[in-house]
C-alpha positions as CSV (number, residue, x, y, z in Angstrom):
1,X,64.2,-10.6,9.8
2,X,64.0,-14.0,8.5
3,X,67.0,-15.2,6.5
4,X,66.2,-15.2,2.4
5,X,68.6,-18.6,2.6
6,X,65.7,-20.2,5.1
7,X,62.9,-18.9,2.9
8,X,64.3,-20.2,-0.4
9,X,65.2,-23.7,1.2
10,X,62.0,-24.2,3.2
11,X,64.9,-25.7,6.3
12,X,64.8,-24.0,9.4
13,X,67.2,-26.9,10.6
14,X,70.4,-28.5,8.5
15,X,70.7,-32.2,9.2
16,X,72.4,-34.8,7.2
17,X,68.3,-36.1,6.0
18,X,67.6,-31.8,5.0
19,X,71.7,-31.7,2.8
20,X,70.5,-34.6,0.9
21,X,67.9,-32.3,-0.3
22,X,70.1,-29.6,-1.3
23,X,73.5,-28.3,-1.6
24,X,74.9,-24.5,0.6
25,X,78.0,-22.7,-0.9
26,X,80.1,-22.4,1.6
27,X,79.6,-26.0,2.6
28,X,78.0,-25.8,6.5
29,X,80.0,-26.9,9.6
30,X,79.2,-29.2,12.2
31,X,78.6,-26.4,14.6
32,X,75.6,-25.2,12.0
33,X,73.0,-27.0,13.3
34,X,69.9,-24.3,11.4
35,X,69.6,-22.3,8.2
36,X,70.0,-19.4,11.1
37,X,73.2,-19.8,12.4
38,X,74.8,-20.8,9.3
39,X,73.5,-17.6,7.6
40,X,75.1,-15.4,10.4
41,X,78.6,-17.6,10.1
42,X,78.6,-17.4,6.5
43,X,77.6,-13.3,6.6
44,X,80.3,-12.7,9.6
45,X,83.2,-14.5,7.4
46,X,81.9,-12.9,4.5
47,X,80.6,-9.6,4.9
48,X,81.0,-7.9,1.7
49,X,80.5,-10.9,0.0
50,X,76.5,-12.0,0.6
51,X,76.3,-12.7,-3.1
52,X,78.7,-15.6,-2.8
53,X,76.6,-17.6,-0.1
54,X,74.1,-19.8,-2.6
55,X,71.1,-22.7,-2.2
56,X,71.3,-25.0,-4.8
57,X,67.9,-27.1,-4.8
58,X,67.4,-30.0,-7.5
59,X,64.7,-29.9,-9.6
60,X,64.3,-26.0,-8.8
61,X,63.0,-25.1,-12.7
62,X,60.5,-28.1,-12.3
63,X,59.2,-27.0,-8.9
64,X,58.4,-23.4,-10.5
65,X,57.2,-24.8,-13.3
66,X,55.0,-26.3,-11.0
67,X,54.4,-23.5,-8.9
68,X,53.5,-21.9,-12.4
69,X,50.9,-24.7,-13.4
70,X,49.1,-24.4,-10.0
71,X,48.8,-21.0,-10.3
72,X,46.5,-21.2,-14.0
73,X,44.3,-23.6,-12.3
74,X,41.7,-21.1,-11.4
75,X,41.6,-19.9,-15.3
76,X,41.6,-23.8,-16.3
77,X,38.5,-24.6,-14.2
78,X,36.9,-21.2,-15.1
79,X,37.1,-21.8,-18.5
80,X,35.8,-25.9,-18.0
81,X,33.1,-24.4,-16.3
82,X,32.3,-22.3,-19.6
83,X,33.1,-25.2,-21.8
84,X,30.2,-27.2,-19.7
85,X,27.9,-24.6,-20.0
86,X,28.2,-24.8,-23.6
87,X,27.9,-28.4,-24.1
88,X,24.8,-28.7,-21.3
89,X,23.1,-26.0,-23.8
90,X,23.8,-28.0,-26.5
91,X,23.0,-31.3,-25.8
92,X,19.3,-29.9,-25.0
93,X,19.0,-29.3,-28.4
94,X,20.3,-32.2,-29.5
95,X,17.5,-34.1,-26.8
96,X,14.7,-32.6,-28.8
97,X,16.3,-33.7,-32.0
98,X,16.4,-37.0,-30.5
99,X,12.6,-37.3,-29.5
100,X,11.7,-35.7,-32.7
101,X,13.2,-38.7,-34.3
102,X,11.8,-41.5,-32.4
103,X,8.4,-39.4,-32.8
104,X,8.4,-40.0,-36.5
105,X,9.8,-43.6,-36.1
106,X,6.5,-44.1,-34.3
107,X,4.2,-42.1,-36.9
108,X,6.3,-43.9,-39.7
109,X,4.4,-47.7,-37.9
110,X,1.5,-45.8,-37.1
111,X,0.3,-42.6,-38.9
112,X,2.2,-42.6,-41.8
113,X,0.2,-39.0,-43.0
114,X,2.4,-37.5,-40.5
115,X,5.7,-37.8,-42.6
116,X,4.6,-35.6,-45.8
117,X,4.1,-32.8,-43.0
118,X,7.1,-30.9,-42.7
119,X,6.0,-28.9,-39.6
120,X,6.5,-30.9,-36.3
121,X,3.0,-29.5,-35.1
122,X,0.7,-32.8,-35.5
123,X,3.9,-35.0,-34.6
124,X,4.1,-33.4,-31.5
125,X,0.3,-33.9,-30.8
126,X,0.5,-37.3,-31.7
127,X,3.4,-37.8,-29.6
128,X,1.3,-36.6,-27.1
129,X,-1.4,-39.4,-27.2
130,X,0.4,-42.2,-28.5
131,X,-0.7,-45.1,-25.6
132,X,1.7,-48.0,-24.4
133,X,0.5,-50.6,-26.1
134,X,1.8,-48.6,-29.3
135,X,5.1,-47.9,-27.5
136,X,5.4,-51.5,-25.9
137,X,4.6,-53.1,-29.7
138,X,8.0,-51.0,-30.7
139,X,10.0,-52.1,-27.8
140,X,10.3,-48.6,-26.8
141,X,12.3,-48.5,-22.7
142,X,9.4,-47.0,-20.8
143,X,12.7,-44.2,-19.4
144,X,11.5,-42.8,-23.0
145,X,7.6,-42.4,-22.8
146,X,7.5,-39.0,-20.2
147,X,9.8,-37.1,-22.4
148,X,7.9,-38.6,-25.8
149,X,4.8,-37.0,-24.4
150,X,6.2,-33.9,-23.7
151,X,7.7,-33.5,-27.3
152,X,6.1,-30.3,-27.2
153,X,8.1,-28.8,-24.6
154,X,10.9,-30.0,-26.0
155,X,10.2,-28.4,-29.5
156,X,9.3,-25.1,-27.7
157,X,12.8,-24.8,-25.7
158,X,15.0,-25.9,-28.4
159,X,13.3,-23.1,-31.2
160,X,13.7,-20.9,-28.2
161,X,17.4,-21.8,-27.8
162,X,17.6,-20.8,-31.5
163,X,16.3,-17.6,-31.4
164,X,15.9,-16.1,-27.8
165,X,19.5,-15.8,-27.0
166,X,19.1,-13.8,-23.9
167,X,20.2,-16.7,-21.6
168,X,23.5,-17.7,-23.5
169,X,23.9,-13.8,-24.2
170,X,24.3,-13.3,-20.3
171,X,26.5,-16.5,-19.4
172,X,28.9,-15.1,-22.0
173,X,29.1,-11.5,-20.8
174,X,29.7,-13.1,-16.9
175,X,32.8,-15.4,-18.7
176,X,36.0,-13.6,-16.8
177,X,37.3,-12.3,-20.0
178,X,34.7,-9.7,-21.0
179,X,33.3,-9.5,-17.3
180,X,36.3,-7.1,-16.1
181,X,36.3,-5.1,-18.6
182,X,34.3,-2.6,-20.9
183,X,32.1,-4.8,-22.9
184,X,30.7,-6.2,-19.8
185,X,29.9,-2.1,-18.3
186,X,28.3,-1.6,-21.8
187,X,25.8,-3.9,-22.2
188,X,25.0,-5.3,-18.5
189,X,22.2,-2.5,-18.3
190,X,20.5,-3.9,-21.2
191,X,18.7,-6.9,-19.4
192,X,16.6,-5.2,-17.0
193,X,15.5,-3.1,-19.6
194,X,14.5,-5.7,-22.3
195,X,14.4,-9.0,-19.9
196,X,13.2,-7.4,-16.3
197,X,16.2,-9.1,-14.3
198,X,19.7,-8.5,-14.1
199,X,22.4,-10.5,-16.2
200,X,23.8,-12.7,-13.5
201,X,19.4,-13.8,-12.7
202,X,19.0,-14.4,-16.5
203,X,22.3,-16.6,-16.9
204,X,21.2,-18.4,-13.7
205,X,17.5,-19.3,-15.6
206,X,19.3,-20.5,-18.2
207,X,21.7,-23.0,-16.6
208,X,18.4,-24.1,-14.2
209,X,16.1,-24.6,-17.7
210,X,19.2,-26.7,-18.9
211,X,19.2,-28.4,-15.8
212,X,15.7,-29.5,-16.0
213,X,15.7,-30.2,-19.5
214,X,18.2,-32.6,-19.2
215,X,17.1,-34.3,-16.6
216,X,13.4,-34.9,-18.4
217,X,11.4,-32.2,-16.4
218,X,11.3,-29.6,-19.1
């Protein structure tokens, strides 16, 4: 049976380099040259007294602490992951925002008509056909002209976003704290039968049309 002395001290031999580390009560004897040997000594002098043999390591309540800490990173990086989820999702949105904006900059040089219509409709066909030599007149960064032209798609995902929640619905029921429990048994069933997939294929789309949106492939 290993010795609960050699467990708590992490020793399995004493030397003058391991005592630095730590203090024993009783104080070991030459002849104790493991955690082992000095446990049966200590136990044979003190038989009804195993209480009274005790490790003293420094820094013990900071080492749990420690111990503590490391145990909550799972939950920390479960809930970053979450947290990036959420700003991915919104930083699409803000994209289209974005492109909207430089789309009326344009029309504002260009087709001026364009700004007393409130609906982004014939922005985003202009956006659509404005050529280089308009862009290159407004110093425009060429990076900006495939996702200008594709104002469209941009428009379409973000009003989506705003109204078809099914994607961010299923990332939120798969988050560990409804997953394990009843709200996640409730509603899980409700995907295939309004979205033709199950919860964890719908969350997935979501995160992948992120993905692509952000990366100018919408």
């Amino acid at each position: 049976m290993t010795s609960p002395l050699k467990r708590k001290a992490h020793f399995r031999r004493l030397s003058s380099e391991s005592l630095k580390k730590f203090r024993l009560d009783p104080a070991p004897v030459i002849e104790d040259l493991t955690i082992t040997i000095y446990h049966e000594r200590t136990q044979a002098l003190m038989p009804e007294d195993r209480d009274q043999i005790h490790v003293h390591i420094p820094f013990e309540k900071e080492i749990e602490q420690i111990q503590e800490l490391q145990s909550l990173k799972p939950k920390v990086e479960k809930l970053q992951a979450e947290l990036d989820r959420f700003q991915k999702s919104r930083l699409r949105m803000l994209i289209a925002n974005a492109l909207i904006d430089l789309a009326r900059t344009i029309a504002k040089r260009y087709k001026s008509e364009l700004l007393d219509d409130p609906s982004t409709t014939r922005l985003q066909r202009f956006a659509a056909n404005v050529d280089d030599v308009q862009l290159q007149e407004m110093g425009i960064p060429k990076k900006f002209w495939s996702s200008l032209r594709k104002l469209e798609k941009y428009v379409t995902a973000r009003n989506q976003q705003a109204h078809e929640t099914s994607g961010d619905f299923a990332q939120l029921l798969l988050n560990e704290q409804f997953k394990e429990g009843h709200v996640f048994e409730l509603w899980k069933d409700i995907f295939p039968l309004l979205y033709g997939a199950p919860v964890e294929e719908i969350a997935a789309r979501k995160e992948d049309e992120d993905d692509k949106m952000l990366l100018g492939s919408p």
